[in-house]
N, C-alpha and C positions, 0 to 999 in steps of 0.2 A: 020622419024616421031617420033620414041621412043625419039632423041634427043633435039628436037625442045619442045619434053614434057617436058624434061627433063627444060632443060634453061627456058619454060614459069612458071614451078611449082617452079623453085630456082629464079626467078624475084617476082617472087606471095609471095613469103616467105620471102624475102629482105624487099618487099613493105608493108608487115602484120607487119615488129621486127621495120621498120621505123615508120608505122604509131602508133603503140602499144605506144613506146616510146615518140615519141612527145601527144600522148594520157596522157599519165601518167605527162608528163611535165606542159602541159595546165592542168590537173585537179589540181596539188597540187598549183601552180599558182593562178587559180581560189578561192580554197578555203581557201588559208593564205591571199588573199588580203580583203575576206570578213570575215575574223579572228579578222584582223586587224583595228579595227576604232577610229581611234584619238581623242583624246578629242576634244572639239571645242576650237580656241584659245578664247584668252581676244582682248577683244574690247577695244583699246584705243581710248579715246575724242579726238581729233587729224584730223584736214582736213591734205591732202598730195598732191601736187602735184608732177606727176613722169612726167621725161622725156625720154622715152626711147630710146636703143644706137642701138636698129636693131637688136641686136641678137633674134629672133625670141621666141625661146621656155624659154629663159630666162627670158624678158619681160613678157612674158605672162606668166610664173609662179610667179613673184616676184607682178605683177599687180591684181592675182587673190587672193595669199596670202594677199594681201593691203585689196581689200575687205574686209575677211574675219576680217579685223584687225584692222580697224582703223573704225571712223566715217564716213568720207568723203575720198573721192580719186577722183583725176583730171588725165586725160591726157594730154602733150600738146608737138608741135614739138619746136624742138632743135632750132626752128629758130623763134621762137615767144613765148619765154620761159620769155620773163621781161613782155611784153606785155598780158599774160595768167596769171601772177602773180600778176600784177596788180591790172587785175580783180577778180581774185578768191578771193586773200590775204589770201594764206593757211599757216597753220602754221612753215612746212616745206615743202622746194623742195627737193625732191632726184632723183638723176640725176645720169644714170645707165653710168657708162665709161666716157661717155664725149668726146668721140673719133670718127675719120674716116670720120663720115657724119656729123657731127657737125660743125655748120655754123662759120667764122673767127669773129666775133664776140661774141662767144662764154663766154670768157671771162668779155668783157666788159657788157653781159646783166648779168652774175656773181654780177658784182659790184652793178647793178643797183639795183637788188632785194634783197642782203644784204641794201643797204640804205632805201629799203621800212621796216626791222626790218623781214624780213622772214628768215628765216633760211633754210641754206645748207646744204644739205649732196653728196657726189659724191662717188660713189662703183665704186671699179677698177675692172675690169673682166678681162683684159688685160696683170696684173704686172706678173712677170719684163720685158715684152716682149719688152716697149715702154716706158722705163722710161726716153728716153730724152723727150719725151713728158709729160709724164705724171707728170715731176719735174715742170713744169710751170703750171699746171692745178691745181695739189693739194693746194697751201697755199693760193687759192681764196677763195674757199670754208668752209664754218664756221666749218663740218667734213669728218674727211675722211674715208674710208672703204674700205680694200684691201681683194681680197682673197688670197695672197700670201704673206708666212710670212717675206719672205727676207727682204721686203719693206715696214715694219712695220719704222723701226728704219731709214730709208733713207728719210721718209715723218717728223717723229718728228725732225730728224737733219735740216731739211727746215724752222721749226719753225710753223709748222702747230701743231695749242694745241689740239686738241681733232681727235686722229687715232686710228684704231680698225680693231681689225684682224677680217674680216669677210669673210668664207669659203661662197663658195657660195652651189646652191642645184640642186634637179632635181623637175619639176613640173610632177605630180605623175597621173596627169587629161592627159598627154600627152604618156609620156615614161612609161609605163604599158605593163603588160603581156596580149597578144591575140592570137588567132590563125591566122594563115599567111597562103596564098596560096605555095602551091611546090615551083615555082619561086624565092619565098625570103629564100628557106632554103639554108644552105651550111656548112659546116664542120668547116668552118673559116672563121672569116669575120674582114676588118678593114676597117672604113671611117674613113678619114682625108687625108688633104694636108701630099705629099710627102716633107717634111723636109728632112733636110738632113741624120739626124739620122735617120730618118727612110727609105730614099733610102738605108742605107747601112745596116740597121736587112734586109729588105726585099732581099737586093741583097742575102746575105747570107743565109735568106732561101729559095729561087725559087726552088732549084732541089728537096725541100722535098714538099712545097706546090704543084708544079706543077702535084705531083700525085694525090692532095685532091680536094674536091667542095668547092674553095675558092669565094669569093666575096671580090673587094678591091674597095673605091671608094673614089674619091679626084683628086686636080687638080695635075698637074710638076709631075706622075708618070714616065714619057718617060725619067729621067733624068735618070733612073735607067740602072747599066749595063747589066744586064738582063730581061729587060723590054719585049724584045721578048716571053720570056720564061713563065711571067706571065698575059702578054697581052691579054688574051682569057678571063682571071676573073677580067680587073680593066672595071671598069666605069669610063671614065676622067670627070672631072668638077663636079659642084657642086651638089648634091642630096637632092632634101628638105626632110624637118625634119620628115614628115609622112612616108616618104619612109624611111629613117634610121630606125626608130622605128621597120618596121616590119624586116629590114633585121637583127638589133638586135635581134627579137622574133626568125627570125626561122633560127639562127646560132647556133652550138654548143657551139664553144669558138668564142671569140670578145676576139682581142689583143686590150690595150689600151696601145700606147707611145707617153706619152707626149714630145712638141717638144724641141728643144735645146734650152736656151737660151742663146747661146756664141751669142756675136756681130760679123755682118755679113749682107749678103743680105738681110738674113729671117727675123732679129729681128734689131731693134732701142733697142738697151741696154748694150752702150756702157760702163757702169760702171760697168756689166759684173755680175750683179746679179745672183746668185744662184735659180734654182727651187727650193723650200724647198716644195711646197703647191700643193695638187692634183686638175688635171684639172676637167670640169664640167661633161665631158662623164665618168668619173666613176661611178657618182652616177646613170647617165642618163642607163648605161648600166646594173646596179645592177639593177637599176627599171622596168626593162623588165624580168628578171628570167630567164637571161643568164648567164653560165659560163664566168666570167670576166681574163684572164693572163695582168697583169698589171707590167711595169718598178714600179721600187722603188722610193716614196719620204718619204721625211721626216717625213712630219706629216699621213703620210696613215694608220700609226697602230691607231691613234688617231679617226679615221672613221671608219675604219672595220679591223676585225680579220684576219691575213694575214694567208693563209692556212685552214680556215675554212668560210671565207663569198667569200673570192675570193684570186688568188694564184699571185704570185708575179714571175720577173726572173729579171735576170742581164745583161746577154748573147743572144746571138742569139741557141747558141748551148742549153742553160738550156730551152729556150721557147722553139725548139724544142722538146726535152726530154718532155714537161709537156703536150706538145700537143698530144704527140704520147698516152700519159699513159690517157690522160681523155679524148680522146677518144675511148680509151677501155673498159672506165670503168664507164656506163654510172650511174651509180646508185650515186656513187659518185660525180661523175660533177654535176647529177642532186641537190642535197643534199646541195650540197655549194651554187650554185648560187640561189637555196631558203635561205637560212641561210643571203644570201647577198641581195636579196630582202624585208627578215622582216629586216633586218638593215635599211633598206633605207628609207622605209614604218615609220618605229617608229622612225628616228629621223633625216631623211639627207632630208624631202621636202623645198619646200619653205615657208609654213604655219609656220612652227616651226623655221625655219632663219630667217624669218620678223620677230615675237615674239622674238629672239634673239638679232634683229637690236633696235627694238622698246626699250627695256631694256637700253642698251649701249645708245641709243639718250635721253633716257627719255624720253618717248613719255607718 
């Protein structure tokens, strides 16, 4: 009897320092985001119609900042985009990727609505993952807009005149700090497709996650040599975007590794482009007021303070090391991944990227 007390008062006391903590974490959450309130943007005189490319939380972040931003804003599908313009005669189209589910004439309604006198724009969300594609798509478009820098200078070598480095964002209406049921917390957590860089961090670290409350979720994990070993924490296939949200809220640390772009099965990019440019769950995972361990690119000190909004590693071995320390030290973790949410908050949405776009187009 005395033992069974024992072990129920040391679960009772586990379950009080857990919930204390996530306590503390949702309140400073809570009260930096109503800290925080952005100016309103400027309203440009400007109709727009957009075309979007299906990335879900993208679209509807870049479509809500439109509102906020411009006079007029249109919807219309990828396959009645000459026909929508048409009718509308808005002053620009911009048209997210251009890619995947976009109809084979794609191109040729391109042409048609330049001859109406409307004007282009296309944002690559994609580069350099599919730059044998995406070398045929850019020079139709009146401009172009990449969020990766490699492929700034490969779109002006095309002869495309007007290109513009545009990082993209997180919509801030979505990926936000909340409280999460038990089920979505865990110590660790990673969604995304198993790349192959990333079968090989993960293979290398199974025997240390294996003893943690991991959560992994994405499709081609079984490629892994150790697949068995972490098999218990992946989710295979796809997870929609509400469900990432919360399992971002109630992770400690969220590893972010962006995938390879060597040419190969995974990527269309045989001219072998370099990542220079950080992907979009960086910003997606600071806006939840989680501890972020993020691979290195190039432009990342340019976005957030590396070591103080969120921490950086190389190795399989250095991201262990940084997992083991911030989860000891929860005051800290906590700390950063506030410092990485008012980052995000004051200047990485999509309100303030549109404003950004708008400038660069002359709108």
């Amino acid at each position: 009897m005395l033992v069974k007390k024992q072990a129920f008062s040391a679960a009772a006391e586990k379950g009080y320092l857990l919930g204390y903590e996530q306590g503390l974490r949702d309140g400073a959450c809570e009260s930096l985001v109503r800290l925080i309130q952005p100016a309103a943007p400027i309203k440009h005189d400007v109709c727009i119609l957009y075309i979007p490319q299906g990335f879900e939380a993208i679209d509807q972040g870049i479509l809500e900042a439109l509102r906020q931003s411009v006079r007029e804003v249109h919807v219309a599908d990828s396959k009645q985009m000459a026909e929508q313009a048409s009718l509308i005669r808005p002053d620009w189209m911009l048209v997210l990727n251009g890619l995947h589910v976009f109809p084979e004439n794609h191109l040729e309604q391109i042409d048609q609505i330049r001859a109406m006198g409307i004007q282009t724009a296309i944002w690559f969300a994609d580069d350099p993952y599919v730059t044998e594609e995406t070398i045929t798509i850019a020079p139709r478009y009146d401009a172009v807009l990449t969020h990766e820098l490699s492929t700034v200078q490969l779109y002006l070598d095309l002869g495309c005149r007007s290109v513009h480095y545009m990082p993209l964002a997180v919509h801030p209406g979505w990926f936000k700090p909340m409280r999460v049921e038990e089920k979505y917390r865990s110590d660790i957590c990673f969604i995304g497709q198993a790349f192959w860089n990333r079968v090989e961090l993960f293979d290398a670290l199974a025997p240390y996650l294996a003893g943690k409350r991991v959560f992994i979720a994405g499709g081609l994990w079984d490629r892994m040599k150790n697949y068995s070993m972490l098999k218990p924490f992946i989710r295979m296939g796809w997870l929609p975007v509400e469900e990432s949200i919360r399992y971002y809220n109630g992770a400690k640390i969220v590893i972010n590794l962006h995938r390879t772009t060597e040419a190969g099965s995974d990527n269309r990019n045989t001219l072998n482009l370099p990542g220079r440019s950080i992907n979009p769950r960086t910003y997606e995972i600071a806006a939840c007021g989680t501890l972020q361990l993020t691979d290195q690119r190039e432009d990342l000190p340019h976005y957030y303070r590396v070591g103080l909004e969120l921490d950086t590693f190389k190795t399989a071995e250095e991201l262990q090391s940084k997992m083991a320390y911030y989860l000891k030290h929860e005051d800290e973790r906590r700390a950063m991944a506030l410092r990485g949410l008012r980052r995000t908050l004051q200047e990485h949405t999509f309100t303030t990227r549109v404003q950004q776009l708008a400038a660069v187009l002359s709108w």
